[in-house]
N, C-alpha and C positions, 0 to 999 in steps of 0.2 A: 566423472563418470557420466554416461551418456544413459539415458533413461530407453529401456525397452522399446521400441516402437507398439508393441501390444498392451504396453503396463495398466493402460487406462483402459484399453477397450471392452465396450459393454460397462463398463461402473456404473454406478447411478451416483450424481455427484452434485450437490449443491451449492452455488458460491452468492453469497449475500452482497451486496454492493457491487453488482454486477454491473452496473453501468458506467462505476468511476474511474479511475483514469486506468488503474493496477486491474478491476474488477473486467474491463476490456479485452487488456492484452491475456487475463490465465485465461478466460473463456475459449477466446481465439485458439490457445495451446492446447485447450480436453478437447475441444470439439476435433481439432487436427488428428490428436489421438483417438479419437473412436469413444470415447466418452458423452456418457447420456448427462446433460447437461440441464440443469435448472435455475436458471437466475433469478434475484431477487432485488426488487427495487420499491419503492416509495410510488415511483411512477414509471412503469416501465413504456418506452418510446411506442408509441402507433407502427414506425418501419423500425425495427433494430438494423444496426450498420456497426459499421469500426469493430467490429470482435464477436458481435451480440449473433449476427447470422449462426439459425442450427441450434440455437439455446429456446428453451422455454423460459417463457417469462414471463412469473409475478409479480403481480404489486403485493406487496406485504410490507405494514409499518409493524419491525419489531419491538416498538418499544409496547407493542402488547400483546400481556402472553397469551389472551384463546388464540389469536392470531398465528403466534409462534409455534404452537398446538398443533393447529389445523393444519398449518405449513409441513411441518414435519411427519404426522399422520399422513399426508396422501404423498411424499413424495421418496420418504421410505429412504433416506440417503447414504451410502454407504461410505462418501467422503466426504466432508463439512470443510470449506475454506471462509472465513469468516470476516470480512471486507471493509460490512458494510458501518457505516459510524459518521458520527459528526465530527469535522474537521475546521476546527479555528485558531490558529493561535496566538490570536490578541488575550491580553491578559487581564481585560474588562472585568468586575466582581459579577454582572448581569449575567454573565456565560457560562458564571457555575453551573446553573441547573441545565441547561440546554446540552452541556456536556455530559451532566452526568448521566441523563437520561437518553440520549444519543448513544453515549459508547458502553454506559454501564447497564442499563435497563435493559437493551436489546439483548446484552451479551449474555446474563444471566437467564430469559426466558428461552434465547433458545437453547444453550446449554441446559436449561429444566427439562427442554422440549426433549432434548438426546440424551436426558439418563440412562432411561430404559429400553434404548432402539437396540439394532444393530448397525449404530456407526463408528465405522473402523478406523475411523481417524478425523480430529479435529485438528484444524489449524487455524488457530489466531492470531490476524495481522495487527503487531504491536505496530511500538514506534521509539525510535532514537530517543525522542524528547522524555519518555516518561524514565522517571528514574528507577534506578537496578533496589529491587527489593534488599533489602535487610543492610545495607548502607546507612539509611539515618539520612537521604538527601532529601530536600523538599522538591517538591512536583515542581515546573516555574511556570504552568498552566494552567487552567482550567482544563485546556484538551487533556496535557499530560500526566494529571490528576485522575482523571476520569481513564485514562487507557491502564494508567498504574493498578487503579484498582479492579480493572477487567482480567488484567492477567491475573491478579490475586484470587480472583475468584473461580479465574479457569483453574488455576492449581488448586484451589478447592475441589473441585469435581473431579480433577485429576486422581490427587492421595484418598480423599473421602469416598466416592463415588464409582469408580475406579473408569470413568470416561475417557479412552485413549486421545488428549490432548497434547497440542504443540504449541508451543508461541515463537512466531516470527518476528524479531526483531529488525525492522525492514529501515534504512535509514532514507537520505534525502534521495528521493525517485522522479526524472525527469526522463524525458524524450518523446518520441512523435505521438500524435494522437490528439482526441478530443477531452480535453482535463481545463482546471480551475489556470483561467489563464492571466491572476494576479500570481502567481505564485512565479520565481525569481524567473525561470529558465525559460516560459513562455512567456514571460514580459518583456523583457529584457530583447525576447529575438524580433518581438512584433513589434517593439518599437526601435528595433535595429532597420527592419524591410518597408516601412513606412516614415523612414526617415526622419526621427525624433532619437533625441538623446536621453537613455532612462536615465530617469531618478533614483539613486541611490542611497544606502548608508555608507557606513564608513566601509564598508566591504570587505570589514579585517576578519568575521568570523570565518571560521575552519570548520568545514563540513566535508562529510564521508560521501560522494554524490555515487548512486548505482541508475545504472539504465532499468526503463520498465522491463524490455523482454527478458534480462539476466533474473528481475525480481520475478516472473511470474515463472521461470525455470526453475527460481530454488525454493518455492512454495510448491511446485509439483515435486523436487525432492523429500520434501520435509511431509508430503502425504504419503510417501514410501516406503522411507528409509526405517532403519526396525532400531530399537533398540533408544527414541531420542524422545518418550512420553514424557511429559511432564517438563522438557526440557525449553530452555531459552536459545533458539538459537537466530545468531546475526546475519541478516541481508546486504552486506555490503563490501565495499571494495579494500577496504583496510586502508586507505591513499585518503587524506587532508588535503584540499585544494578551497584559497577564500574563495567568497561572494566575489569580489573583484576580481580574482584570475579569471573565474568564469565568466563573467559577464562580458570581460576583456576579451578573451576566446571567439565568444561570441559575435562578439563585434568584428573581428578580424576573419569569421566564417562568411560574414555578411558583406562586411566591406561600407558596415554603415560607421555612423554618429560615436566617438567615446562614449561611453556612459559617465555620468555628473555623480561623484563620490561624494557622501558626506552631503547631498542633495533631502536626506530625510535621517531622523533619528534613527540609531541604535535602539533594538527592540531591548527592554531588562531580560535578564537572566539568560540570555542565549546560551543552551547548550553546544558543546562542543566534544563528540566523539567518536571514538574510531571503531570499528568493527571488528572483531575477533576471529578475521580470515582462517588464519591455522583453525581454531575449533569448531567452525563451520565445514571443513574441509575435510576434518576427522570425522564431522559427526553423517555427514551427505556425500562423501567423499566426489564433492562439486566445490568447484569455484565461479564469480562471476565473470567470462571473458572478454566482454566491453569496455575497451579502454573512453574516460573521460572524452578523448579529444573525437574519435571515435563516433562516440553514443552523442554528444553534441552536433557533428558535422550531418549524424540523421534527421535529426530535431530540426535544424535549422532546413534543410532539402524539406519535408515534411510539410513546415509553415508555411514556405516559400511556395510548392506548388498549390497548398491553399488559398496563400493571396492572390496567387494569379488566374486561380478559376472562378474568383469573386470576384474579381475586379473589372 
């Protein structure tokens, strides 16, 4: 389903994590629509660019609540996309608390913040890694600890409070733009265009890979659609494709270096799963329509005109 051209217009709308890679591209997409738009960052840029143009922007550190407070007090929001978090997923014992306080502390003040507003819809960016409640699986994080117990506590507020929340379960997100450029997809191409062969693991895991702009479409579905409170629902492609198919891809969009398998250890407990297309599709009645080869051939064009205006 294609979303209203008006749907957004006039809202008053807040997205926390507005500068990270996902926090970008949805901004880009409210402000298109006519949405009054407020971002939230840590540090927000002296010039905003890449998405940010047309957004107000704060610095605000949620991990404290007058903060979260005062945030929510003057900007009155009538749709909460909630972004913004700390992201590591080394499985170091030191990263307990930096996560917890990252993805849990923030998540709870401002949900404290939007008990009593009138905000008509929450939406909380999960994550593939954390594991599905009431399974019995252990977290294999410290990130995926800390986001497991964020959603736990959004459905808190959800059943107890009766806070109209969503949790988006958003799985492995790559393509153009300014993002964390250790992470597989931007590694992998920039040392494909400067001609070095990346380093690898064994390349065998199987992951659900979606493009950003599909993910910042079905997070504007999921502020919409009626009837999905309280509910988990999945951002991705329902399609398995390894570390090495991709990487491999990559390299043949580029025209660089193999990449070196088996060059670096296998991280422990790597998750491995799929997305639940059909019930995303019932529940948004949207799907993401970026194929892989696709949403990579953009990434790659993307990086490519970036190295050659720096160079």
């Amino acid at each position: 389903m294609m979303l209203d051209a008006s749907a957004f217009e006039g809202r008053t709308v807040l997205v926390t994590g507005a500068t990270g890679f996902v926090g970008r591209h949805l901004c880009r997409a409210l402000i298109s629509r006519g949405a009054r738009v407020t971002g939230v960052a840590r540090s927000w840029p002296d010039r905003p660019e890449g998405g940010l143009e047309g957004v107000e922007g704060l610095d605000v550190d949620l991990t404290q609540r007058v903060a979260c407070d005062e945030l929510v007090a003057s900007v009155e929001p009538e749709l909460v996309f909630h972004l913004a978090g700390w992201v590591k997923g080394a499985r170091d014992a030191d990263l307990v608390l930096p996560a917890l306080e990252g993805n849990l502390l923030g998540t709870v003040h401002l949900l404290s913040a939007l008990e009593r507003t009138g905000c008509r819809r929450f939406v909380q960016a999960g994550s593939l890694e954390e594991p599905t409640l009431g399974e019995g699986e252990a977290p294999s994080s410290p990130y995926a600890a800390s986001k497991a117990a964020a959603t736990a506590y959004c459905l808190l507020f959800q059943e107890l409070y009766g806070l109209p929340v969503t949790l988006a379960r958003i799985f492995m997100v790559y393509g153009p733009g300014p993002q964390d450029e250790n992470k597989l997809v931007p590694y992998v191409t920039l040392e494909q265009l400067r001609g070095r062969a990346p380093q690898l693991s064994s390349g065998t895991r199987l992951v659900d890979w979606i493009y950003v702009e599909d993910v910042a479409e079905g997070l504007l579905h999921m502020a919409l659609a009626e009837g999905i409170e309280g509910r988990q629902i999945d951002l991705g492609t329902g399609e398995l494709h390894s570390v090495a198919h991709v990487a491999q891809t990559l390299a043949a969009l580029v025209g660089g270096t193999a990449p070196q398998l088996g060059a670096r250890a296998d991280r422990a407990l790597e998750q491995v799963r799929r997305a639940d297309v059909a019930a995303t599709r019932a529940a948004l009645d949207w799907a993401p329509p970026t194929s892989l080869e696709e949403g990579l051939r953009h990434t790659v064009d993307w990086f490519s005109a970036r190295e050659r205006s720096t160079s």
